[in-house]
KOLDRENMI-568269 format. One record per residue (C-alpha): residue number from 1; x, z, y. Coordinates in steps of 0.5 Angstrom, whole numbers, plus 500, padded with zeros to 3 digits. Layout:
<atoms>
(NUM; (X; Z; Y)),
...
</atoms>
This chain:
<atoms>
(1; (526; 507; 507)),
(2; (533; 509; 509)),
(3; (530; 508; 517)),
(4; (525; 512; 515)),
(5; (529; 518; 513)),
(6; (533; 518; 518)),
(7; (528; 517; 522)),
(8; (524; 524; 520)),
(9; (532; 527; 520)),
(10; (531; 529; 527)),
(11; (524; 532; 525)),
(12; (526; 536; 519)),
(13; (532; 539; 523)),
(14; (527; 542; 529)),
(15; (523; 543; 524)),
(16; (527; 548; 520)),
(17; (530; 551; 527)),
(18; (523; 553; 529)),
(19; (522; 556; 521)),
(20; (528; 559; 522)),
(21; (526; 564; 529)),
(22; (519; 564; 524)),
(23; (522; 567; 519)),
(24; (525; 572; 523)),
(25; (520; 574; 528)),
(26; (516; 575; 521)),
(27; (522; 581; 520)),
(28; (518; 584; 526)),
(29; (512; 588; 522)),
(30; (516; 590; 517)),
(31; (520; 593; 522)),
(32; (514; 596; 527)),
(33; (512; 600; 520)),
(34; (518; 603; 519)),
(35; (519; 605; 526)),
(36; (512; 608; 525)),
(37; (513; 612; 518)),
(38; (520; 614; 521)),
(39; (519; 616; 529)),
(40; (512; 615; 530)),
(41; (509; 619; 526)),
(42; (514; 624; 527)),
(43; (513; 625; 535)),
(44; (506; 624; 534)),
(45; (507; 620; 542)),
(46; (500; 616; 544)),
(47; (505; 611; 548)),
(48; (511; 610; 543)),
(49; (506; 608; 539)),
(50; (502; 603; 544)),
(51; (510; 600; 546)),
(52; (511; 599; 539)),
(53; (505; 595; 538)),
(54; (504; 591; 543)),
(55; (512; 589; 543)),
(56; (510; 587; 536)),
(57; (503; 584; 537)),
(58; (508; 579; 542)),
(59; (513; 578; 537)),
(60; (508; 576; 532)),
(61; (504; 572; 538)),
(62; (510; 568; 538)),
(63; (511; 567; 532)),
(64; (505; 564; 531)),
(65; (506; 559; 537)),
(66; (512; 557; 534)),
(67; (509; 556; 527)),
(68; (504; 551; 532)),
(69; (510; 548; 534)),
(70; (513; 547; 528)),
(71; (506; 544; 524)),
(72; (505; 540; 530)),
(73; (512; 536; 529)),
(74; (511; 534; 521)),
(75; (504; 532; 524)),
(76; (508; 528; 529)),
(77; (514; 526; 522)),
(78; (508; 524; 518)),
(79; (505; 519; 524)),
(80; (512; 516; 525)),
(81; (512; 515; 517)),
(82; (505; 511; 519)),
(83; (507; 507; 525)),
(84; (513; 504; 522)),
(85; (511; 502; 515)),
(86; (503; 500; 516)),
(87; (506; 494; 519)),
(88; (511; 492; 513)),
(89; (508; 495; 508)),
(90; (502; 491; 508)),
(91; (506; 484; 509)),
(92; (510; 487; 503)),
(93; (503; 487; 500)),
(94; (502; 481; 502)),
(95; (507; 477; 499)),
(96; (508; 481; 493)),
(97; (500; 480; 491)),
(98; (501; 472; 491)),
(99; (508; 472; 487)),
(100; (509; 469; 480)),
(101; (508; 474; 476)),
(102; (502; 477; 480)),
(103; (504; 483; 479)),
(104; (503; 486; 487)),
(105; (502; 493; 488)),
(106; (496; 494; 493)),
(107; (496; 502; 493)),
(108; (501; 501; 499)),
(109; (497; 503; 504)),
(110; (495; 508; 500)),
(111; (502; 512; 499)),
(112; (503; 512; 507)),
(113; (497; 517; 508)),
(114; (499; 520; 502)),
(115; (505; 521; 506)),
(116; (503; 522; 512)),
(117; (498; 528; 510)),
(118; (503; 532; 505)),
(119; (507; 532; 512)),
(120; (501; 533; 516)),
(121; (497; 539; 512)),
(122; (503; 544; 512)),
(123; (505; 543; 505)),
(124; (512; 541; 508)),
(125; (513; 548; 512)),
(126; (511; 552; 505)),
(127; (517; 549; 503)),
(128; (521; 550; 510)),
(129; (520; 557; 508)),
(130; (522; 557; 501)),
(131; (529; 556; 504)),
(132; (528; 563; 507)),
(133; (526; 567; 502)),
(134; (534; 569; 501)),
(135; (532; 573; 508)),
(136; (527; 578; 506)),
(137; (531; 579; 499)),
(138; (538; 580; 504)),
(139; (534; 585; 508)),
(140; (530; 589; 503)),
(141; (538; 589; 500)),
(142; (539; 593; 507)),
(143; (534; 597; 505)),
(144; (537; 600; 498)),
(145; (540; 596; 494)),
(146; (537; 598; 487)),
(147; (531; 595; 492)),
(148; (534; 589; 493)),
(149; (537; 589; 486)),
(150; (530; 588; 484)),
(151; (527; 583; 488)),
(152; (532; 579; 487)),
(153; (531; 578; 479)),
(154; (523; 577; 480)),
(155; (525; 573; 485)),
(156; (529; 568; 481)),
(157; (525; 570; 475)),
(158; (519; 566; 480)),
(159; (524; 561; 482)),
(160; (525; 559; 474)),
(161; (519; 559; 473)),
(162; (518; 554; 478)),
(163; (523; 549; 476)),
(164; (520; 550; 469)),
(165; (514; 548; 471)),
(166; (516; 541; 475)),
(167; (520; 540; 468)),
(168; (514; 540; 463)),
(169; (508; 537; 467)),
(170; (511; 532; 473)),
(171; (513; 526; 468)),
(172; (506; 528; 464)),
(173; (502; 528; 470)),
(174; (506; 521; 473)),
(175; (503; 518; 466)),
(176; (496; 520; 466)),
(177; (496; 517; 474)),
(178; (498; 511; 471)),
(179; (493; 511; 465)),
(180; (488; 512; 470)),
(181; (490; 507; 476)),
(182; (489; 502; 469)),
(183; (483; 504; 468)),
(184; (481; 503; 476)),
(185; (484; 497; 477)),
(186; (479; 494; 471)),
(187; (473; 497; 474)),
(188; (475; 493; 481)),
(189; (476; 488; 478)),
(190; (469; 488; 475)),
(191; (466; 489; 480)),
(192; (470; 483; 484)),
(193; (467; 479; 479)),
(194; (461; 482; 478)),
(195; (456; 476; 477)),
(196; (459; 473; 471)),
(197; (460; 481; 468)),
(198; (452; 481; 469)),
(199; (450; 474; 466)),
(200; (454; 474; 461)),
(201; (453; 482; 457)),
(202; (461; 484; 459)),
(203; (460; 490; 462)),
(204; (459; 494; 455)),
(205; (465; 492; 453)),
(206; (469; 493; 460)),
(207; (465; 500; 459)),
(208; (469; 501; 452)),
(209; (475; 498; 455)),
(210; (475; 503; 461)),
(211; (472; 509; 457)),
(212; (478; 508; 452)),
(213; (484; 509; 457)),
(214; (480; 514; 461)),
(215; (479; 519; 457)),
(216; (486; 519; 455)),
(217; (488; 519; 462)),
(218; (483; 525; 462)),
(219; (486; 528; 456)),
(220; (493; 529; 460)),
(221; (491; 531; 466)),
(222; (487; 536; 461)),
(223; (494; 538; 458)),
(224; (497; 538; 465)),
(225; (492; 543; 468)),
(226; (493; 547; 462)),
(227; (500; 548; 463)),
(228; (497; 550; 470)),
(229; (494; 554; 469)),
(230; (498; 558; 463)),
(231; (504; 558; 469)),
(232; (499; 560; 474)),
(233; (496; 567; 471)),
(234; (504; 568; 468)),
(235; (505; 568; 476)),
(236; (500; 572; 479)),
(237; (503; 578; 472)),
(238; (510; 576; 476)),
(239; (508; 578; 482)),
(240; (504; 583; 482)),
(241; (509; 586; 477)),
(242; (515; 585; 482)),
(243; (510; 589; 487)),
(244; (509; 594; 482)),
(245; (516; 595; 480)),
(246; (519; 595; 488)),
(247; (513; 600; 490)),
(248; (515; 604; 484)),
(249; (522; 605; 484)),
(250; (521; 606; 492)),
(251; (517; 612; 492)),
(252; (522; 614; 486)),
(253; (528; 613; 491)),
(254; (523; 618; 497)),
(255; (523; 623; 491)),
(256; (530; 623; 490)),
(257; (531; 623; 497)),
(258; (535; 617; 498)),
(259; (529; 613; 503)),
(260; (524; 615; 507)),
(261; (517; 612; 505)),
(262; (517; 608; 511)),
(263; (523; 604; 508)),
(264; (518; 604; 501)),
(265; (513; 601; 506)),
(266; (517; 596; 509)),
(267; (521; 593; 503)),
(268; (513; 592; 499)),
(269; (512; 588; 505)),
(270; (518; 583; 505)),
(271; (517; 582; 497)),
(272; (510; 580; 499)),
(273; (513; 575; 504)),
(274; (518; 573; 499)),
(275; (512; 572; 493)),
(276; (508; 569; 498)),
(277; (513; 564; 500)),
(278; (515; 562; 493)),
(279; (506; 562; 491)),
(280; (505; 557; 497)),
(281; (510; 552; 494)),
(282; (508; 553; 487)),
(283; (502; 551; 489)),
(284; (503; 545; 493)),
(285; (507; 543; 487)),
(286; (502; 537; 486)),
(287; (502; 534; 493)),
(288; (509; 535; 493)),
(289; (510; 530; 486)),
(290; (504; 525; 488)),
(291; (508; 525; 495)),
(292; (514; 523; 491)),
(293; (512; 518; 487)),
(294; (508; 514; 493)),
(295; (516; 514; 496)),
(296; (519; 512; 491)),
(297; (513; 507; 490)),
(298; (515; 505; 497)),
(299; (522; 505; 497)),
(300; (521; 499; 490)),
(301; (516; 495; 494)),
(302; (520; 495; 501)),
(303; (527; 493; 497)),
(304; (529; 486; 500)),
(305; (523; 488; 505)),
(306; (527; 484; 513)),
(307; (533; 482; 509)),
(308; (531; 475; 511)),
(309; (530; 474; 518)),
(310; (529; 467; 521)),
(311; (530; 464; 528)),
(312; (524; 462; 531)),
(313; (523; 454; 529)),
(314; (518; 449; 533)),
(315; (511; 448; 530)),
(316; (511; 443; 525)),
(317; (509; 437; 525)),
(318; (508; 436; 518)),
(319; (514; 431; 516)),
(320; (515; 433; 508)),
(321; (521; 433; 504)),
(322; (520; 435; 496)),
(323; (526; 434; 492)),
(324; (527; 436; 485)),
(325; (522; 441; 485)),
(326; (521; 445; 480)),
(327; (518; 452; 477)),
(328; (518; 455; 471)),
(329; (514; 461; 468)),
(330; (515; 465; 462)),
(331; (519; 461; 459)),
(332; (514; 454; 460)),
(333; (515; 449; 465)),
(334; (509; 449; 470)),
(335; (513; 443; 474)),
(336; (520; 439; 473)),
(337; (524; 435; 478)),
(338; (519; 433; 483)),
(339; (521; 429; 488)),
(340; (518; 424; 494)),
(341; (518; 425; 502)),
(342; (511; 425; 507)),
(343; (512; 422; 514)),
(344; (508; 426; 519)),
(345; (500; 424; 519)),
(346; (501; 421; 512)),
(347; (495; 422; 507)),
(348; (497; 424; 500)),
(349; (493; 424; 494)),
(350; (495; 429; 488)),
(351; (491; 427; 482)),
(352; (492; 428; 475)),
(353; (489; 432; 469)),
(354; (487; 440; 469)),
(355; (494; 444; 467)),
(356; (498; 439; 470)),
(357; (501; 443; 476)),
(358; (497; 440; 481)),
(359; (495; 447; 484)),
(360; (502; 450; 483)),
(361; (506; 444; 487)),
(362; (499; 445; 493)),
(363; (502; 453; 493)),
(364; (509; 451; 492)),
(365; (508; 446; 498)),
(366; (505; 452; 503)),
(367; (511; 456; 501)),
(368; (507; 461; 497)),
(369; (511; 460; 491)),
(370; (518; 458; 491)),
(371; (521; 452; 488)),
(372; (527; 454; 482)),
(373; (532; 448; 482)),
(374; (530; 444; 489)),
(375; (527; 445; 496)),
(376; (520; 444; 499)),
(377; (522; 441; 506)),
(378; (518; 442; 512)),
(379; (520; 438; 519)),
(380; (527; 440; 515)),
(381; (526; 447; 513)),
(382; (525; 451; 507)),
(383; (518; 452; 507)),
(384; (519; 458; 503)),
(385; (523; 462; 508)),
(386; (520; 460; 514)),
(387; (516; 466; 516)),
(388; (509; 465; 514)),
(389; (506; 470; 520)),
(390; (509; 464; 525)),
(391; (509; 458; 519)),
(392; (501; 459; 517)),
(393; (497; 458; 524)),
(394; (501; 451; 523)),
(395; (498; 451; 517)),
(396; (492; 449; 514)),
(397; (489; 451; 507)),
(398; (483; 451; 503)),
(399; (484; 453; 495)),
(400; (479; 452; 490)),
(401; (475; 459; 491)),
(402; (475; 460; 498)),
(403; (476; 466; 500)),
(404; (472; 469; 506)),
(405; (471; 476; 510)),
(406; (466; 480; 511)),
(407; (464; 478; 519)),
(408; (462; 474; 522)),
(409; (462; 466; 523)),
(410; (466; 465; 529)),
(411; (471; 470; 526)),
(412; (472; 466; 520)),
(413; (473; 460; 522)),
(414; (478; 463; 527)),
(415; (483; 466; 521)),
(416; (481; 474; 524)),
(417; (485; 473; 529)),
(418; (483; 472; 537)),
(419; (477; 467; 537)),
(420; (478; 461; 542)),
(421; (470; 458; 543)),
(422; (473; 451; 543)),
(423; (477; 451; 537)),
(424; (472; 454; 533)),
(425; (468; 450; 536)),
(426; (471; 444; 533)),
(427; (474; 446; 527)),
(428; (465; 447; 525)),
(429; (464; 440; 528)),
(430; (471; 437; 524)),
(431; (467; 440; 518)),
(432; (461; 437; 519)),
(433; (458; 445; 519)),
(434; (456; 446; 527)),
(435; (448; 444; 526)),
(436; (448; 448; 520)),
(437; (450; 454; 524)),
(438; (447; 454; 529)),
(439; (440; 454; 525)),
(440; (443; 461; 522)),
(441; (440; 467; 524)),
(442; (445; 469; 530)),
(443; (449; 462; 530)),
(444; (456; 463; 530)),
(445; (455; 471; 531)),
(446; (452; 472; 525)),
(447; (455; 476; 520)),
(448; (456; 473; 513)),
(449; (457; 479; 509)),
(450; (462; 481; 504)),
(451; (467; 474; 501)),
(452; (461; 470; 505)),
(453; (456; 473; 499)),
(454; (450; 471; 505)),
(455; (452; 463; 506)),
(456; (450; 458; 500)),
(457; (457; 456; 496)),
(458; (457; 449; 499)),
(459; (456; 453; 507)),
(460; (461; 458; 504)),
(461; (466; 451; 502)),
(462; (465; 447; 509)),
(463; (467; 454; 512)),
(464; (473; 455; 508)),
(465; (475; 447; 510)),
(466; (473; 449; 518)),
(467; (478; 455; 518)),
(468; (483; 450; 514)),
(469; (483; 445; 520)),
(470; (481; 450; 525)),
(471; (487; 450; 532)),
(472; (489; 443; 529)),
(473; (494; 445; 524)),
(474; (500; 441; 523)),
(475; (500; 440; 515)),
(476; (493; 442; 511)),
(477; (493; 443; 504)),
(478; (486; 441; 500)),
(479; (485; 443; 493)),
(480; (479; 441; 490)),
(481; (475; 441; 497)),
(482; (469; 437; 494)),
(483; (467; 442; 489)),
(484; (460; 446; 490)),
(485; (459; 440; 495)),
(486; (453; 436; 495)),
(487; (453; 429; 498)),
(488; (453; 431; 504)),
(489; (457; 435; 503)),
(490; (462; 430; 501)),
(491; (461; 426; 507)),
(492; (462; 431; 511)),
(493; (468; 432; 508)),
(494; (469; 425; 507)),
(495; (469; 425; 515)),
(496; (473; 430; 516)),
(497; (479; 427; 513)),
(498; (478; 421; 518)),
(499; (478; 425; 523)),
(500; (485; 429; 521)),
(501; (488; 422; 519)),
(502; (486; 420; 527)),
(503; (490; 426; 529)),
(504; (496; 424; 525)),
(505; (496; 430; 522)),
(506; (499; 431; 515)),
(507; (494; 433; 509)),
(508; (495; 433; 502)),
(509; (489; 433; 497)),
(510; (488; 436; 490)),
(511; (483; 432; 486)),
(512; (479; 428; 480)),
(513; (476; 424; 484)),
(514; (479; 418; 486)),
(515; (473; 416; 491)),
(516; (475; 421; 495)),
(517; (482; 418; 497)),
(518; (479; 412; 500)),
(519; (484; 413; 507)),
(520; (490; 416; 503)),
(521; (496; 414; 505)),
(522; (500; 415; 498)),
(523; (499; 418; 492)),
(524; (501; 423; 487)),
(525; (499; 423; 479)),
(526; (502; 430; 474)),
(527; (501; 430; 468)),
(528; (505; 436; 464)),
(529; (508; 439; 470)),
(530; (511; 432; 471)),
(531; (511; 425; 476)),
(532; (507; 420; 473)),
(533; (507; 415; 478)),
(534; (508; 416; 486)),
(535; (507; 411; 492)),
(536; (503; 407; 496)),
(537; (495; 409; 495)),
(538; (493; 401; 492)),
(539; (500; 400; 488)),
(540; (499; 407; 484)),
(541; (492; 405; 482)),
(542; (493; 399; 480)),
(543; (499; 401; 476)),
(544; (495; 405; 473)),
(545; (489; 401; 471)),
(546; (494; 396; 468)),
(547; (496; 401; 464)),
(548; (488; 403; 461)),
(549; (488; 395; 461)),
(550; (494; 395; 456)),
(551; (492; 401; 453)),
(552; (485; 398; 452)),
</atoms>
């Protein structure tokens, strides 16, 4: 976020200029009464009074333009802050979401709009303007200093006030945010997986679960609002007590013969100015809190972000090399010292029982995780420091729950991006799925709805398998790509992995099923995060059934 900061430097400093002339223009009307109550109303003239007041109305339209001017670069600041981070913050997203620990923070999107409005909405320039409440106290100083005597103490009794309330109620308010964003994100998930919540009578207890930490996060922003309010009503009796008393000692002054009651006039108006000044920051005092929070929210996500920048690599052709690769997690090992190498447009089969890391070596190998004491190779290269927006198009995936999006066919299977008719083509004709689009409504056009809610599951898993092989990928990753398949299903699938094969394209495939590894290459069996047996397809299987003969 350091860029960023210098960055909105140059914007901060044209905005403080122009509030500068702002606040000074704003000595203008207070002025124009003086000189009304001391020479005007004196001399009775019909044109000082129209030079007097037009030469104000002018001044006070320039202020206002500049006043456009100065809101127009914090909107232009908060654009800025939009255009430079949507783009890394999202990847950021992106790569945090699927790290180990899942702990990925998705409010990233969230903390740019709400910077972008706190710069945008004139919360920002009520707080330029504080910086010049030392102007008007300077000035009602000039006036008479037992005036500025005064407001200078309800100033600072104001600025107390202020720094009071930051201190009782940020923390409390930063807690109840985050008592309520748990809650939030236990709904989403919910409604994420809404058909088990349904079937299964969950949603009574999600609902206590939620009510639970909702009210308590309710409570607090309660408690915070009360201090609110409390601090508020303190406020306007400070204020208007302020007034009171610099009216008050004003007329006495006039009584004693020591000012005119044009100068009483002008020192109520710049007191006025100096309370509103600080009213309008304290009332932004929420906006500004939440602003800070979603900086400091950025500035930990983005940490690290574009520290490695790669050299651009060719497109892999789908050479393979693991060596030593392991990963441990919360103290349990997931993998230990797996090591075996695939020349490209090798088929290799994973197998083995659930829980054995079949899915966490399939992840490992696309380099979404990485590997803690070895390497995972492609062509050479750590996989997991290749950059992925360069890397993934060379890649294909299909997990075990596919993941479509809301759009259309054609789209799908072209991974979002700009959509060649002819690869998609050949990717839905790959996947054994080309008639059975066509016999949808609008053939590849139609839309599948959100996560592919309009497509049966077996259609939705062809479909995750033909974006998988779409732009023919160097390496495709497959894992358990038979399930929700009926035979034909598995046929197509079947083919698929032929066509793959003839194309010499490395595919490596997670299963329970050793039927499906009829034109594997090699094979691949875990049992407990660890290599069982790995090599030429017919050797690891009768291995394998001579070790049941024995145990038989």
């Amino acid at each position: 976020m350091r860029h960023i900061v210098l960055k909105l430097l140059k914007y901060f400093f044209y905005a403080g200029l122009f509030s500068l002339v702002v606040n000074i223009l704003y000595l203008v009307f207070p002025l124009y009464l003086l000189v009304l109550f001391e020479k005007v109303l004196d001399s009775y003239s019909f044109s000082s009074l129209l030079t007097v007041t037009v030469g104000t109305v002018f001044a006070l339209a320039v202020m206002g333009l500049l006043h456009y001017i100065r809101s127009r670069i914090l909107i232009r600041s908060g654009l800025e802050v939009d255009r430079d981070l949507k783009s890394t913050v999202l990847a950021e997203m992106f790569a945090s979401g699927v790290s180990l620990n899942r702990a990925g923070y998705r409010q990233g999107l969230t903390d740019i709009d709400i910077l972008r409005n706190y710069f945008g909405d004139g919360t920002l320039g009520a707080l330029f303007d504080v910086f010049f409440v030392p102007l008007f106290v300077l000035a009602i100083f000039f006036l008479h200093p037992d005036l500025g005597v005064v407001a200078l103490c309800g100033t600072l009794g104001l600025v107390l006030l202020w720094l009071l309330q930051h201190r009782l109620i940020r923390k409390r308010w930063d807690q109840a945010g985050a008592v309520l964003a748990i809650g939030q994100n236990l709904v989403a998930s919910a409604l994420r997986n809404l058909e088990t919540v349904t079937a299964m009578g969950m949603d009574q207890g999600i609902e206590a679960q939620w009510q639970k930490g909702h009210q308590q996060g309710v409570d607090l922003q309660a408690r915070v609002n009360g201090y609110l309010t409390g601090l508020g009503s303190l406020n306007i009796f400070l204020r208007l007590t302020l007034q009171t008393l610099v009216f008050g000692l004003g007329i006495y002054l006039v009584f004693q013969g020591d000012i005119t009651a044009g100068i009483a006039v002008a020192a109520l108006v710049l007191t006025g100015r100096c309370l509103f000044s600080l009213e309008q920051a304290m009332s932004t005092w929420k906006k500004s809190v939440e602003a800070r929070s979603a900086f400091k929210r950025l500035d930990q996500l983005l940490k690290g972000a574009g520290q490695q920048e790669s050299m651009d690599l060719p497109a892999p052709e789908g050479r393979l090399e693991v060596e030593g690769a392991g990963l441990a997690l919360g103290g349990r090992n997931l993998l230990r010292n797996i090591t075996f190498s695939l020349e490209s447009g090798e088929f290799l089969g994973v197998i083995g029982p659930s829980g054995a890391g079949k899915t966490v070596l399939a992840k490992m190998i696309l380099g979404i995780w990485p590997s803690l004491g070895g390497k995972v190779r492609l062509d050479g290269a750590d996989v997991f420091l290749w950059d992925h927006r360069k890397l993934g198009p060379s890649i294909g995936y299909l997990p075990q729950e596919v993941s479509l999006f809301s759009g259309s066919v054609s789209q799908n299977i072209a991974r979002l991006g700009e959509i060649s008719a002819d690869q998609v083509l050949a990717a839905a004709q790959k996947a054994g799925l080309h008639e059975t689009i066509l016999r949808l409504p609008q053939g590849y056009d139609t839309e599948i709805g959100e996560a592919g809610a309009r497509l049966a599951a077996g259609q939705r898993r062809l479909l995750g398998l033909a974006r998988a092989v779409y732009n023919r990928p160097g390496l495709v990753v497959l894992d358990e790509p038979n399930a929700d398949l009926d035979d034909a299903g598995e046929q197509a699938l079947v083919n698929c992995l032929g066509m793959l094969k003839d194309e010499g394209v490395t595919v490596i495939m997670v299963t329970h099923k050793p039927v499906l590894l009829n034109s594997a290459d090699k094979v691949l069996m875990l049992k407990d995060g660890q290599t069982v047996t790995f090599g030429p397809r017919q050797e690891v299987f009768q291995r394998l059934m001579g070790q049941k003969q024995q145990r038989g």
